[in-house]
N, C-alpha and C positions, 0 to 999 in steps of 0.2 A: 263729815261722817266720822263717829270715834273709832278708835280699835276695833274693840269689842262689837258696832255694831256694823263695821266694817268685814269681819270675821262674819259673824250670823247670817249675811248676806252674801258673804261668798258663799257661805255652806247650805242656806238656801236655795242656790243657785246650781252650786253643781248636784243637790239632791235632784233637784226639779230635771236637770239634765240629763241626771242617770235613769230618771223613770219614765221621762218620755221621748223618743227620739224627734218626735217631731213639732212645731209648734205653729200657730197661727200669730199675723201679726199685733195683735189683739192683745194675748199670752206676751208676746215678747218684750210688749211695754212695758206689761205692770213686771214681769220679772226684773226688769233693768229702769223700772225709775225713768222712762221717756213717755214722750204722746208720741204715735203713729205719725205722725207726719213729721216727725224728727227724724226717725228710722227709715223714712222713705225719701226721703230728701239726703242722707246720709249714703242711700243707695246710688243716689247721681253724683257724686262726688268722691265716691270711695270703690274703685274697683274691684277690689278684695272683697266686696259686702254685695254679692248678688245672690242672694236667695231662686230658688229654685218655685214655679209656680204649678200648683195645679193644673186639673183640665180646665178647670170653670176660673179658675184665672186669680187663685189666693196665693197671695205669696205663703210659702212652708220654711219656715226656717228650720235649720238642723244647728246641733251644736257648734260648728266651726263659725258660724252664721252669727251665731247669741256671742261666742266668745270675741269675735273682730267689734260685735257693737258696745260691747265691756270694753275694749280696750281703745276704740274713737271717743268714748265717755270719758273714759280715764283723763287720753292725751287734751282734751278739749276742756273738760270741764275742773278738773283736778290741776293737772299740768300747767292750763291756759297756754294753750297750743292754740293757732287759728289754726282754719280747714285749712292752706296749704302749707303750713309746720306740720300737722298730723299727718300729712298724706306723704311730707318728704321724710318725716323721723318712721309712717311705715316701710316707705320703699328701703331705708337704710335700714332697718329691720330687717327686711324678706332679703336684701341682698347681703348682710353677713351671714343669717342663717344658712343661706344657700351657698356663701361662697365657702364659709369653714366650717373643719370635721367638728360632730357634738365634742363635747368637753371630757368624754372617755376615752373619745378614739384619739385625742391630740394628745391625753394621759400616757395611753398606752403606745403611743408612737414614742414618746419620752423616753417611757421605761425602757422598750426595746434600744433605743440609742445608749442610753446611760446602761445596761447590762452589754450591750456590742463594744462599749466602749470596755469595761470592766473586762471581760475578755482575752479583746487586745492585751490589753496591759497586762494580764496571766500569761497567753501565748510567748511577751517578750520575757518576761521574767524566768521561762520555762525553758528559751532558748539560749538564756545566758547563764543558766547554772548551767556546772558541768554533769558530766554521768557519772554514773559510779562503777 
């Protein structure tokens, strides 16, 4: 897939996503370029990937749903990831996420150190001039 038609398809994608909350599994092929039985099958091996079902018993995918099936597409087909590279480069996924602060908060932890530090180093300088 080139750039450009890599781009058009992203933005295809998160268009279709922002107007509809919900999708059948039908919809979710043609939007990501699989057959249904790719996506269902993807579902027994991916526990991240459980779509929520109807009463009458359809699967409804939701956005979080389309996005993990983009990104087993990615690791799998792009990548050349087998299904269990994909499922252990997910889990190392889900567990830095979860284990470290987003990228602002680890920023702003920084800042505050290096200005605590800046500080200090006033306080001494202010205790070793004399008075007047």
């Amino acid at each position: 897939m080139t750039t450009t038609h890599h781009h058009n398809y992203a933005l295809d994608l998160s268009h279709e996503l922002a107007v509809k909350p919900f999708f059948k599994i039908g919809e979710v092929a043609k939007l990501v370029g699989l057959k249904p039985h790719v996506i269902r099958y993807w579902e027994t091996e991916f526990p991240s990937l459980a779509p929520k079902k109807s009463p009458s018993g359809q699967r409804i995918y939701v956005k979080a749903d389309i996005e993990a099936i983009v990104e087993i597409k990615t690791l799998l087909y792009n990548e050349r990831y087998t299904i269990s590279g994909a499922k252990q480069m997910l889990a190392r996924q889900k567990e830095h996420t979860s284990e470290s602060p987003p990228e602002t908060e680890r920023a702003g932890v920084q800042a505050l150190a290096s200005l605590k530090e800046c500080v200090c180093e006033l306080l001494k300088l202010l205790e070793q001039k004399p008075t007047l």
